[in-house]
C-alpha positions in Angstrom: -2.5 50.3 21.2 -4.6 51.9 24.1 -6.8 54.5 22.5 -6.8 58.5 24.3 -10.8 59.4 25.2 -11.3 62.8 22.8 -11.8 65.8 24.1 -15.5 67.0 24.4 -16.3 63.2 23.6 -19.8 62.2 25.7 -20.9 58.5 26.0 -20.0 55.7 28.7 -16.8 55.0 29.3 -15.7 51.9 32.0 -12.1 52.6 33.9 -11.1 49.1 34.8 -10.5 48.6 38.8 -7.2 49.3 39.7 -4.8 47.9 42.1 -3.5 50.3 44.3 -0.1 49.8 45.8 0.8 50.4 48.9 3.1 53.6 49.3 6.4 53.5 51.3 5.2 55.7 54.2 1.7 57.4 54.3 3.3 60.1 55.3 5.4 60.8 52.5 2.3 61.5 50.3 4.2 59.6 47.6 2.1 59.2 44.2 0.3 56.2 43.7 0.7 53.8 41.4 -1.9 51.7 39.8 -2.3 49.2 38.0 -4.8 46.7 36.2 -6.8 44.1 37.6 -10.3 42.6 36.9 -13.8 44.3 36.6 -14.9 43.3 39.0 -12.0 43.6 41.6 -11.8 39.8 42.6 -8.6 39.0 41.4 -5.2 39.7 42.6 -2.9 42.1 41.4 -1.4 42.3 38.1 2.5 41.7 38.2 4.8 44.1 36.9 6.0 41.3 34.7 2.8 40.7 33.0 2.3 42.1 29.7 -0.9 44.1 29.0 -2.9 43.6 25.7 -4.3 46.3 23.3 -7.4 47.9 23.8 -9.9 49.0 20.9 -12.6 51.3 20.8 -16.1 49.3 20.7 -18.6 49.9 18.1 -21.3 48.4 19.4 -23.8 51.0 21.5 -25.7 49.6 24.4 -28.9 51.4 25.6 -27.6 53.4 28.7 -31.4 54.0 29.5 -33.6 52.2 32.2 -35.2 48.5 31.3 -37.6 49.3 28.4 -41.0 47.7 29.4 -40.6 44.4 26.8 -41.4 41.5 29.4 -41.4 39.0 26.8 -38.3 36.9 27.6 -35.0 37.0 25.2 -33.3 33.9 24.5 -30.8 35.3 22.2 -27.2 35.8 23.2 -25.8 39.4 24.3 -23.4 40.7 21.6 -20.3 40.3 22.4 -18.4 43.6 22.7 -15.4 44.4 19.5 -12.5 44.3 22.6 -9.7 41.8 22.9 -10.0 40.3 26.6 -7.0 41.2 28.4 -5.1 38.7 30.5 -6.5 38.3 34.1 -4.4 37.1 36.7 -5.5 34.4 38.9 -6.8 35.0 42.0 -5.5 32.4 43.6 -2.1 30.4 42.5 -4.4 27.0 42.1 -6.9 28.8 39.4 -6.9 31.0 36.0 -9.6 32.8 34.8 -9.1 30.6 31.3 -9.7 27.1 33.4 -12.7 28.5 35.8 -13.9 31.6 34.4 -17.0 31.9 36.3 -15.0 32.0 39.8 -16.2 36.0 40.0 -17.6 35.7 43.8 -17.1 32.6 44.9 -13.2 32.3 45.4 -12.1 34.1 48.4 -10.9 37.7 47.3 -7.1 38.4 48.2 -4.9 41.3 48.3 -5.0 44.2 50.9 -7.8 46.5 48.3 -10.6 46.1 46.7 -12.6 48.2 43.5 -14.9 50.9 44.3 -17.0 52.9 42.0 -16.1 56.5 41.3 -18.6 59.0 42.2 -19.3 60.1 38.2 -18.8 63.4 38.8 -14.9 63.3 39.6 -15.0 60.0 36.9 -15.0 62.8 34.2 -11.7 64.1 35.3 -10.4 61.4 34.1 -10.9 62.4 30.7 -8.0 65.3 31.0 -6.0 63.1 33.2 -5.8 60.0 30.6 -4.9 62.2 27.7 -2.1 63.5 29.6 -1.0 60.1 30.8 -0.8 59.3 27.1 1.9 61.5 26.0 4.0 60.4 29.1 6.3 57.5 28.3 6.2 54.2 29.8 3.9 55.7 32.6 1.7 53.6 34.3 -1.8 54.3 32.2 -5.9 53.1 33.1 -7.0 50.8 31.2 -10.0 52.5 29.4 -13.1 50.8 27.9 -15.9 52.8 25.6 -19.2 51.0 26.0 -21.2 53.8 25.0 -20.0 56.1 22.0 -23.7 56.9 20.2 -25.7 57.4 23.9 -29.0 59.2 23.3 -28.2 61.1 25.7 -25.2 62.0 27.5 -24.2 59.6 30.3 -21.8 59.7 33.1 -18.6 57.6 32.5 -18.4 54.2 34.8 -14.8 54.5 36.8 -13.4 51.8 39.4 -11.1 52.9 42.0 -9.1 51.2 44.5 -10.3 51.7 48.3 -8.5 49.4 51.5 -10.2 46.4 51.7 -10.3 46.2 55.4 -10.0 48.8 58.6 -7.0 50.3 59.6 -5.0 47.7 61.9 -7.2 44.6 60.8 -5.0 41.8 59.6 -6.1 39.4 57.3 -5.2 36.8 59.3 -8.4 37.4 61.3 -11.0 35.4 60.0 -14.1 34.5 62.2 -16.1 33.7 59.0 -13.5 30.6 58.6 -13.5 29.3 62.0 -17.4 29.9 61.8 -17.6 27.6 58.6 -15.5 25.1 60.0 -17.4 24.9 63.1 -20.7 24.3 60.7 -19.5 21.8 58.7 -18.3 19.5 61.7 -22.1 20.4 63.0 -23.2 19.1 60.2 -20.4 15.9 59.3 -21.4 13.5 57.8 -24.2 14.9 55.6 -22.0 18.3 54.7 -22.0 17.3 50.4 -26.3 16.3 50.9 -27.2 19.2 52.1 -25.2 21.1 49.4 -27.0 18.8 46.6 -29.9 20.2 48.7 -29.1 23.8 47.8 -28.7 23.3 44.2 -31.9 20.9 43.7 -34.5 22.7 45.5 -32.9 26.5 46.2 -30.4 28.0 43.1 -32.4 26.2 40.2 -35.0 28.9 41.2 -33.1 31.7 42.5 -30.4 31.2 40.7 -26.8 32.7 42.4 -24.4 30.2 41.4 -23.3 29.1 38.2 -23.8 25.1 39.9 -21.1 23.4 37.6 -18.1 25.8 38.8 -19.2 26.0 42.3 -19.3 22.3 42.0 -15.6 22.0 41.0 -14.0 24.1 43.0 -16.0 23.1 45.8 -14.8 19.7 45.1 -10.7 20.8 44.7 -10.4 23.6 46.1 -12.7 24.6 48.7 -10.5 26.0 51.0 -10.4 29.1 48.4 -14.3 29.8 48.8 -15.7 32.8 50.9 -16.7 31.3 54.2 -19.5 33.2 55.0 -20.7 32.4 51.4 -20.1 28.6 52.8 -21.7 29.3 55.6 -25.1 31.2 54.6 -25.3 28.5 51.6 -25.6 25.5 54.4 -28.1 27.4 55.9 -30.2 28.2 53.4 -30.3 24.6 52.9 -31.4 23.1 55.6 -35.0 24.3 55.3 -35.1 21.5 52.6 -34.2 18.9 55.0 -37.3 16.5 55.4 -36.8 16.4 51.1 -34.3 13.7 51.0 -35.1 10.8 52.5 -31.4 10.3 53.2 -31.3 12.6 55.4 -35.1 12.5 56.9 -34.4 9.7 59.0 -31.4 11.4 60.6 -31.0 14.2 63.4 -32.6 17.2 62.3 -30.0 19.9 62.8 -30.5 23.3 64.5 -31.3 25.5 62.1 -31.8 28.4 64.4 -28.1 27.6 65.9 -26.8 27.0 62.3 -28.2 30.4 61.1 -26.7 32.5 64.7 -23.7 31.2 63.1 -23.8 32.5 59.5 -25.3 35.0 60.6 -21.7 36.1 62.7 -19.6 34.8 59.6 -21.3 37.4 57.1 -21.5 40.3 59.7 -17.9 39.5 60.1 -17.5 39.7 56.6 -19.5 43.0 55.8 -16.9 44.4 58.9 -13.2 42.6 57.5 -13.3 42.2 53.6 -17.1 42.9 52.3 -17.3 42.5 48.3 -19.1 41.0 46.1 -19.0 37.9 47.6 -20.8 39.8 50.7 -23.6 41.1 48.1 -24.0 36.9 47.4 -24.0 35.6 51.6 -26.4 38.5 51.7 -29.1 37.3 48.9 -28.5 34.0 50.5 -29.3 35.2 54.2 -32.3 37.3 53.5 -34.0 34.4 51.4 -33.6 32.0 53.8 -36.3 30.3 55.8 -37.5 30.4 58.6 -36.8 34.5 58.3 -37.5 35.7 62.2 -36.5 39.7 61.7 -37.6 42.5 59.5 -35.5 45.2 61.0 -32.2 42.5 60.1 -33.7 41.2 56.8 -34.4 45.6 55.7 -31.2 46.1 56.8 -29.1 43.2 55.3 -31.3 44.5 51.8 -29.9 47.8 52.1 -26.3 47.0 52.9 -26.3 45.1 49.6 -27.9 47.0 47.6 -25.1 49.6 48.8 -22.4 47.3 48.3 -23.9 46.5 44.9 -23.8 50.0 43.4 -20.2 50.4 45.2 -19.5 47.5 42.8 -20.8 48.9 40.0 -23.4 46.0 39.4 -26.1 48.8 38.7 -24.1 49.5 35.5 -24.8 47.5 32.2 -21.8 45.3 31.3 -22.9 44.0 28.3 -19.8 45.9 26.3 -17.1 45.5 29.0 -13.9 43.6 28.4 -14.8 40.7 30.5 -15.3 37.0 29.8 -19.4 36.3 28.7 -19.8 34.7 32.0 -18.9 37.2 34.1 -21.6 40.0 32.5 -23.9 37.1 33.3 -22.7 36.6 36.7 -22.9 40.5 37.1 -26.5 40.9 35.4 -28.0 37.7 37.0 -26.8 39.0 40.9 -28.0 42.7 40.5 -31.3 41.5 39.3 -31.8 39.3 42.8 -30.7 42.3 44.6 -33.8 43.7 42.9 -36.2 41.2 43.5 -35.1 41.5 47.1 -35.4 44.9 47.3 -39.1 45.1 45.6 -40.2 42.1 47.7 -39.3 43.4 51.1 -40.8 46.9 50.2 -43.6 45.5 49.8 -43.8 43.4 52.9 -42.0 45.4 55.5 -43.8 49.0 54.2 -40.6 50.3 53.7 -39.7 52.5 50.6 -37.7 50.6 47.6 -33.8 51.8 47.8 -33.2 50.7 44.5 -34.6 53.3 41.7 -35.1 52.5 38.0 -33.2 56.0 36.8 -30.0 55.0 38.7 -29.1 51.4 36.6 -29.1 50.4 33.1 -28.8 46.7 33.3 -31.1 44.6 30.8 -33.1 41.9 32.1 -31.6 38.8 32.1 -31.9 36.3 28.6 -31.7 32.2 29.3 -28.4 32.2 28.4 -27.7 34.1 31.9 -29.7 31.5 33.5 -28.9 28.8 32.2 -25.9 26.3 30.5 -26.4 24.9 27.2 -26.9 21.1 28.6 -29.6 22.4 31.0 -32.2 19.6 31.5 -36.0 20.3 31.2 -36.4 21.4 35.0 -33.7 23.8 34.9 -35.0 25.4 31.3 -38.2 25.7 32.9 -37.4 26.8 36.1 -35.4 29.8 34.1 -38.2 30.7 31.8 -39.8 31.5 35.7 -37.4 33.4 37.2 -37.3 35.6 33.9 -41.4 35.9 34.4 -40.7 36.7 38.2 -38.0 39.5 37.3 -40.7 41.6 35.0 -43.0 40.6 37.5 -40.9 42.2 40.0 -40.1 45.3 37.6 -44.3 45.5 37.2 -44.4 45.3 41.3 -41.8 48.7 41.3 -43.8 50.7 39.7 -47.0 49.7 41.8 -44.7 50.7 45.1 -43.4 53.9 43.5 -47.0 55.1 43.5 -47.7 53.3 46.8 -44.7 55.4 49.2 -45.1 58.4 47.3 -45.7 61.3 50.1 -44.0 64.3 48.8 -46.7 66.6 46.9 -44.1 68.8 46.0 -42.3 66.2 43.3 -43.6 64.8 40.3 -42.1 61.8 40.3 -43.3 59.2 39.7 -46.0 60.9 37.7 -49.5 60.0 38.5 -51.0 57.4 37.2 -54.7 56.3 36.7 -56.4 52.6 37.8 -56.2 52.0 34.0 -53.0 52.8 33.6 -51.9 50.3 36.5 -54.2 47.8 35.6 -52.6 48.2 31.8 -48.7 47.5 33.2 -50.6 44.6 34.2 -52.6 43.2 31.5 -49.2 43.5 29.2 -47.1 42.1 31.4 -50.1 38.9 31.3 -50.0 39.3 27.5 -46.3 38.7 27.2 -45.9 35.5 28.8 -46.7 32.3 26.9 -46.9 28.5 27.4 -46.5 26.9 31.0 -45.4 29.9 32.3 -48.9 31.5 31.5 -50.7 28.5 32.8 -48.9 29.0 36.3 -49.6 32.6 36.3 -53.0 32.9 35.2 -54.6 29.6 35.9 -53.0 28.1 38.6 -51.6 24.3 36.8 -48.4 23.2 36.3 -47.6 24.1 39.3 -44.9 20.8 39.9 -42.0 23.1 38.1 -39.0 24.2 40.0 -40.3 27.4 41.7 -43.8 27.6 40.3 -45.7 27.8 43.4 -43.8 30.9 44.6 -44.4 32.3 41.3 -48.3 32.0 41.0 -48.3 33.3 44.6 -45.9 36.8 43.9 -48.7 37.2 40.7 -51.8 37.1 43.0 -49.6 39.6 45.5 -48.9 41.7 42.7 -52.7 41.6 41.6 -54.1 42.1 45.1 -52.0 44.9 45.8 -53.1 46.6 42.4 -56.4 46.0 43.3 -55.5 47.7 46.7 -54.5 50.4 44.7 -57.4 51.2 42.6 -59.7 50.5 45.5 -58.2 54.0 47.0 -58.3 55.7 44.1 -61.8 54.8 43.8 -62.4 56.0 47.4 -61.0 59.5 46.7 -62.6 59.8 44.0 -66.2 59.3 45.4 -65.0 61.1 48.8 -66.9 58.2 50.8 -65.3 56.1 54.0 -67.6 53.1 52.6 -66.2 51.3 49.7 -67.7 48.3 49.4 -69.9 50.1 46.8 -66.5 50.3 44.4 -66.3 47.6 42.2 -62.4 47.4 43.0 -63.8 46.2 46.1 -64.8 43.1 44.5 -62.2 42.6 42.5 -59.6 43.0 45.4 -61.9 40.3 47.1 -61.4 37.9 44.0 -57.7 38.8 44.4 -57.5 37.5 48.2 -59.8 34.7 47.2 -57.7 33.3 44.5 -54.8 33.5 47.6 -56.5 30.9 49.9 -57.7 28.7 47.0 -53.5 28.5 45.8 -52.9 27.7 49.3 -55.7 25.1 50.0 -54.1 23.3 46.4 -51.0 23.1 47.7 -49.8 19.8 48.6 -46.3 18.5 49.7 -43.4 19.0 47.0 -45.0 22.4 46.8 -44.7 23.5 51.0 -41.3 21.7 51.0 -40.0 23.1 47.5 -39.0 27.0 47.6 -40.2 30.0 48.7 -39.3 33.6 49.1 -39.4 34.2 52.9 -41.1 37.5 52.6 -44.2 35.8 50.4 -45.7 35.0 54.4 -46.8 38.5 54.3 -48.8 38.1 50.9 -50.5 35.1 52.9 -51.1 37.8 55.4 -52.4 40.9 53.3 -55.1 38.6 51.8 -56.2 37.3 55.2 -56.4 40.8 56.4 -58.2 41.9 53.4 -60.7 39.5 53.8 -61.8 40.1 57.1 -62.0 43.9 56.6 -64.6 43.1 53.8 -66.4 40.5 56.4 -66.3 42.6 58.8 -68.8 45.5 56.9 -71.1 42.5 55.9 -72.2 43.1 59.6 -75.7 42.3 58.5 -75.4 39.4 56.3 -76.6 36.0 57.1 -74.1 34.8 54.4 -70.4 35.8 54.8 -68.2 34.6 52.6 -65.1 37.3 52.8 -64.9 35.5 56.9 -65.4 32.1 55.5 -62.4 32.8 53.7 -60.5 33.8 56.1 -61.7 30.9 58.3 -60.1 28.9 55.4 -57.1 30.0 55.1 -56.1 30.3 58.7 -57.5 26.7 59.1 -55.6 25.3 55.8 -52.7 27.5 57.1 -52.5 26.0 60.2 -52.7 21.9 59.0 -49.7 22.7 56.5 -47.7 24.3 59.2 -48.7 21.4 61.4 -48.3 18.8 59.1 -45.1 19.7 56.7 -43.9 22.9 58.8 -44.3 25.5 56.5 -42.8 28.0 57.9 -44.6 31.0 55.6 -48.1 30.5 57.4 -46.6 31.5 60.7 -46.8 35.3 60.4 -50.7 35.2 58.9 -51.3 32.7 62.1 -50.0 34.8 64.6 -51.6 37.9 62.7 -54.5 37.2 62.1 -55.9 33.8 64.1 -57.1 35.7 67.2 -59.5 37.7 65.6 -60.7 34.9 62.7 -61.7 33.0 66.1 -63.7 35.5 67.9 -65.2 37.2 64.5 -66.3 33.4 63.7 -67.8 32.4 67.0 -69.6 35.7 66.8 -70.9 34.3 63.5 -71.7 30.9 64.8 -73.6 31.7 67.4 -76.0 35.0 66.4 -76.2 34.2 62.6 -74.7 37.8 62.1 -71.6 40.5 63.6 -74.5 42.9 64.2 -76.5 40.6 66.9 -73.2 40.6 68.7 -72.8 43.1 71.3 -69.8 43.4 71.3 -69.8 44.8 67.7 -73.2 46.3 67.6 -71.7 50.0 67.7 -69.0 49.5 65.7 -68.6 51.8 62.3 -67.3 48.8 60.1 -67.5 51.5 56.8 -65.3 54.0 58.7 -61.4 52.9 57.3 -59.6 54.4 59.9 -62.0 52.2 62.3 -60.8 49.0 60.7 -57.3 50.2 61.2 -57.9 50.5 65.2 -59.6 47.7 65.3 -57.1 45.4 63.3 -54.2 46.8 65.1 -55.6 46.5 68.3 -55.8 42.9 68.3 -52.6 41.0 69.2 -49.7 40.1 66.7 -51.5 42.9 64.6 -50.0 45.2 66.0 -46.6 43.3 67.0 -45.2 42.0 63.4 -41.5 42.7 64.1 -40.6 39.2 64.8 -42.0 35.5 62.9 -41.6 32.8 65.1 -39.2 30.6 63.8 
């Protein structure tokens, strides 16, 4: 039996999406009916001759809180919540969620609506509504699910509406993003099925959006059913990792800058007919993918789905919903890359994070979410990364809340000493263990699926602390020079442990993956470095410039070599002036002999700012050559 919500009763409760029908005539302002469909409001429409199965209250709580700060990562499996699953309709007359019941995002959504969140402030009127509902017979009632019933503190109740799927007067008929796809795959005919094999080898095993074995199989039966613009973004994405198969190296090279104009039209299509959650995926796929050329399209494209996301309700914990195990995974595992998107692109585009820890609830991710119970050795240790790189990335938050704080007039976030930064640090170190701590730390096993990128977002993470203290410091001491704070040297250990990853690097690791927005940690530490060379005017020995003379040279030979994309914004940043700052060194023994830089305040901050920005592609970072 369906189970009334209690009057005055406070804890989380989840409306299941409902299906609105379609009324006569809008004009009539006939009463809507509803009925159920799934969570996540993939799957058709529930017909009026399927039965619906009792509900129960749950008695398991779940924390409704923010992610406590344990980074050690869980390998036991989320609880399953004390509800029978109800029957879900297929979404497509081919599939049932029994046979394929991670399909959640990849099959093509149908119907004319789609599930919205409910602001939680009219969500509560639901309360009064549902108890009324009950003592109506046979009337057409929400499906209600309590997640929350002993909350330490009161939470708003989760509730799905149903909103029109596309604008007035669109027809679903119209469907660029499927004449898009169509026109990539016969681009890209005969080697369509390589370069998906591509995808899942070098790209999802460690950024992990697809559950690979159900992609696989309907990709193989029933591909016709999958989003094209999902199609379309995923063959993009993989053609950075074309020179890997040697199949494929000795063919034509395909234009990936043509390939990408057209994804790039199938998901803006998309976001404009039908966006869902299958949007939210296209999107994580288009904003990692390489070569990235735009940070106004990349900021943009991370703030549409984070939007989309929390009109999906992926910000909410599912852990106790009445959906299938997969599908919280599926749920948990896409907010959190929406995350690391968010936090990484704060931090390279200086652009505040749009995601805030007080407004989701979802736990970390546990292997289980990541990974199948037959996973082979790669896959189990290119999880155990992507669990590192998540509280990494939840470490890296907390840095930029203190970073794009401007407002004196909040407290929040609170203020927070160097050794109270440095401490989210060192326990964030602390909690990792085996390989993963040898990447992080030390630099080795670096040949695991995604370990590069990973030892390179922890020496980000570190410089930018470093960063961090090394203004603190300054206002502290209320001096322009800071080369006398020992964060100075610290953040120039930082940027030096950055060039010596990069000179180590060797082939599998420039043609395996990387997050796009990483080029401007390649970047940072270049700049970095010649800022401190630059105040060792009169020094014989340089070693901040040497640096920087090392990694714009190693930079350039892996670009030339394996065309690694990522050194192209630190070359066209910073090159110029490594040149002339080094020919000035070659030839006088010391900046100050120049005269060209003999009255120039190298201690005064602001300085180094005019003089960094005035140099070109300092100055003119919008667009990275592809």
């Amino acid at each position: 039996m369906e189970t009334a919500l209690k009057p005055g009763h406070i804890g989380l409760t989840c409306i299941l999406p409902a299906y609105l029908a379609k009324s006569a005539s809008p004009a009539a302002g006939q009463q809507t009916r509803r009925e159920n469909v799934s969570c996540a409001g993939l799957m058709a429409p529930r017909t009026a001759a399927q039965p619906k199965k009792s509900q129960q209250a749950f008695t398991h709580p779940v924390d409704a809180v923010s992610p406590s700060r344990d980074f050690a990562p869980r390998t036991t499996s989320r609880p399953a919540a004390i509800l029978e699953t109800q029957s879900c309709p297929p979404s497509h007359e081919h599939f049932t969620r029994e046979a394929f019941p991670n399909l959640v995002g990849i099959v093509t959504e149908v119907g004319d609506n789609s599930s919205h969140i409910v602001s939680p402030v009219v969500a509560e009127d639901n309360d009064v509504l549902e108890s009324y509902l009950s003592t109506v017979p046979d009337a057409r009632r929400r499906s209600i699910i309590r997640t929350d019933p002993n909350s330490r503190r009161p939470v708003r109740p989760v509730l799905f509406n149903t909103v029109p799927r596309r604008p007035l007067g669109v027809s679903a008929t119209q469907s660029l993003p499927a004449t898009k796809c169509e026109f990539i795959e016969k681009y890209l005919e005969p080697e369509v099925n390589d370069i998906v094999d591509l995808f899942f080898h070098h790209a999802n095993i460690c950024f992990p959006i697809f559950d690979e074995m159900s992609f696989r199989h309907v990709y193989s039966t029933h591909k016709e059913n999958i989003s094209p613009a999902l199609l379309c973004n995923l063959y993009a994405n993989a053609l950075i990792y074309w020179d890997n198969s040697p199949s494929l190296r000795s063919r034509r090279y395909p234009d990936i800058r043509f390939i990408w104009n057209q994804a790039n039209e199938a998901l803006h299509s998309e976001l404009f007919l039908s966006p869902g959650i299958s949007t939210v995926m296209a999107i994580i796929l288009n904003v990692c993918g390489r070569p990235s050329t735009s940070i106004f399209g990349n900021g943009g494209m991370v703030g549409t789905a984070v939007a989309l996301s929390n009109a999906l309700g992926l910000n909410r914990d599912p852990s106790n919903w009445n959906i299938r195990p997969m599908e919280k995974s599926f749920r948990i595992r896409i907010w959190w890359l929406v995350i690391i998107h968010d936090r990484w692109c704060s931090l390279a585009y200086g652009t505040p994070l749009q995601i805030h820890c007080a407004q989701y609830d979802v736990p970390y991710p546990t292997m289980e979410d990541l990974c199948s119970p037959n996973a082979s050795h790669s896959q189990i240790a290119a999880a155990l990364i992507v669990l590192s790189l998540i509280t990494l990335t939840d470490v890296l938050s907390t840095y930029l809340q203190h970073v794009y704080k401007v407002s004196e007039s909040t407290a929040y976030p609170p203020e927070m000493s160097s050794v109270d930064l440095e401490r989210l640090l060192t326990d964030w170190e602390e909690s990792l263990s085996g390989d993963v701590r040898r990447i992080a730390l030390r630099g080795t096993h670096l040949n695991a699926p995604g370990a590069a990128n990973f030892r390179l977002a922890y020496l980000a993470v570190k410089l930018l602390l470093r960063r961090i203290q090394l203004d603190l410091d300054a206002d502290n001491i209320k001096a322009d020079d800071d080369t006398t704070s020992p964060f100075n040297t610290q953040a120039q250990r930082a940027a030096e442990e950055i060039v010596h990853l990069v000179r180590e690097l060797d082939e599998p690791h420039l043609r395996g993956f990387w997050i796009p927005v990483h080029a401007f940690s390649l970047t940072s530490a270049t700049t970095f470095l010649l800022r401190s060379g630059l105040r060792r005017r009169n020094a014989h020995s340089n070693a901040p410039l040497k640096l920087a003379e090392d990694m714009i040279s190693t930079l350039r030979t892996h670009r030339d070599r394996f065309s690694w994309d990522l050194a192209d914004n630190c070359l066209t940043t910073c090159s110029d002036l490594v040149e002339k700052l080094s020919s000035a060194e070659a030839g006088n023994d010391s900046l100050s002999a120049d005269p060209a830089f003999q009255d120039f305040d190298f201690y005064n901050s602001s300085f180094l700012d005019e003089l960094l920005m005035g140099f070109p592609g300092l100055a003119d970072t919008i667009e990275t050559p592809a």
